[in-house]
Steps between C-alpha positions, in 0.01 A plus 500: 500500500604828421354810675547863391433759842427849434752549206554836417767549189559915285746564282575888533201651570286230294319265728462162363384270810274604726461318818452193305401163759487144292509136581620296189427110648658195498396252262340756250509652210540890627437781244603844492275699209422884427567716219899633407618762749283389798810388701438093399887452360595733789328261744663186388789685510495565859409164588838338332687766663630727135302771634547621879123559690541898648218332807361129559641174471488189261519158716624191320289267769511738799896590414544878473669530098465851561744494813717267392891597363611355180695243593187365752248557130706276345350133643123631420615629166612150448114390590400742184486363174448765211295476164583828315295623231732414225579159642858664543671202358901532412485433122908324488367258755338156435158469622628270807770787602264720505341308772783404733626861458369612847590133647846578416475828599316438851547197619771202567350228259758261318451526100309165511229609752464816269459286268214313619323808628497627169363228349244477763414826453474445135247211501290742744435748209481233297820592255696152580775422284546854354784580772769568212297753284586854479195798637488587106450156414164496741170624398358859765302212695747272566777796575223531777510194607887472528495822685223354721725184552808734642267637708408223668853370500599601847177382652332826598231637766414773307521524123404862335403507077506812375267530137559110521229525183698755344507452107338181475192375308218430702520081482875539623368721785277279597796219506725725754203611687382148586895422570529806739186390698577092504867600639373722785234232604785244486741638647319712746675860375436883536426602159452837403401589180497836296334497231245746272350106350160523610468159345753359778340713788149336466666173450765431751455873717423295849623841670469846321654802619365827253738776547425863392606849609759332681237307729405146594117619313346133504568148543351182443507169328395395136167489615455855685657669192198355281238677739637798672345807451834704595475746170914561438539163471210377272626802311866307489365155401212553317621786298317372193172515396572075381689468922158696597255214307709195649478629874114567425477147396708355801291661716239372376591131480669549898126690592348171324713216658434675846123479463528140384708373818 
């Protein structure tokens, strides 16, 4: 579990965060939506420590991040695993390198036992014998998989995806959505997600935070966001008059099953 307390975070005179409080739960998929320039990015950033919070605290399961010095950051940073938007791969390396780069980086593991992680990871994402294949040899959805795979490599608590849905076609997202959620079940991980893919909010969102002005403005699950009546952020999701006609017709259907129970 992570929990954010009162965050407050400016940059010159521009406030960004204001007095922002958040649980994002163990076990599920946590979301972090709102338009650009509401402070989202700047959020996530806080938590993972590349922005300092000006007031408040972030607590990795009741350990102060916020108070800690570098060196002491270090062990939960090894908890994090990382899914940037771009997967973030390192073209020259082979798909398997890529993998065991923060093993060899982080931890003590003999080449064999990277190895076998690697393939294990692999086989997860379901991308088994391609260990030896360069990133520009891999399709966008399976570069997202192989970045999913090294994120999972050191065995995380927490795992954050940034745009994890970035660029792909809307089959493929489907693919790394389902992925994302079956790990975090599995494995029982913090995820937190940001994302603008409404698609992947109403599917896998089992905890949405909706940031704007800098505020925690809502929050919910996949299910509130369908039938809340909070204006800014049926104005965010349902910008369009097609968004508009498909939560008219959930709400129908949910008003329908109700009565029928």
């Amino acid at each position: 579990m992570i929990e954010v307390v009162k965050v407050h975070k400016s940059f010159g005179e521009h406030q960004v965060l204001n007095d922002i409080s958040t649980t994002f739960e163990t076990g599920k998929v946590n979301m972090i939506i709102g338009q650009s320039g509401q402070g989202k990015s700047v959020l996530a950033k806080c938590i993972v420590g590349l922005h300092e919070v000006d007031q408040g605290c972030i607590l990795y399961d009741g350990r102060n991040f916020s108070d800690l010095e570098g060196y002491e950051r270090r062990d939960i940073r090894k908890e994090i695993g990382m899914l940037f938007q771009g997967s973030a791969l390192f073209d020259s390396m082979s798909v398997e390198k890529n993998i065991m780069f923060p093993l060899s980086m982080l931890t003590n593991m003999t080449k064999k036992e990277m190895q076998m992680r690697a393939d294990f990871c692999l086989e997860r994402v379901n991308l088994s014998g391609k260990n030896k294949l360069l990133p520009a040899e891999c399709s966008g959805g399976m570069q997202k998989r192989i970045a999913i795979a090294r994120a999972i490599s050191m065995k995380p608590k927490y795992l954050f995806c940034d745009e994890p849905n970035s660029g792909l076609d809307p089959k493929t997202s489907i693919v790394i959505d389902n992925l994302i959620r079956e790990i975090t079940y599995e494995y029982g991980i913090t995820t937190v997600v940001i994302t603008h893919d409404m698609n992947s909010v109403i599917e896998i969102g089992d905890n949405i935070v909706f940031i704007h002005e800098g505020k925690n403005w809502w929050h919910g699950d996949r299910k509130d966001i369908i039938t809340t009546d909070n204006p800014e952020i049926n104005s965010f999701v349902y910008a369009s008059q097609f968004m508009k006609d498909i939560k008219a017709s959930m709400q129908e259907n949910l008003k329908s099953n109700i009565q029928n129970l």
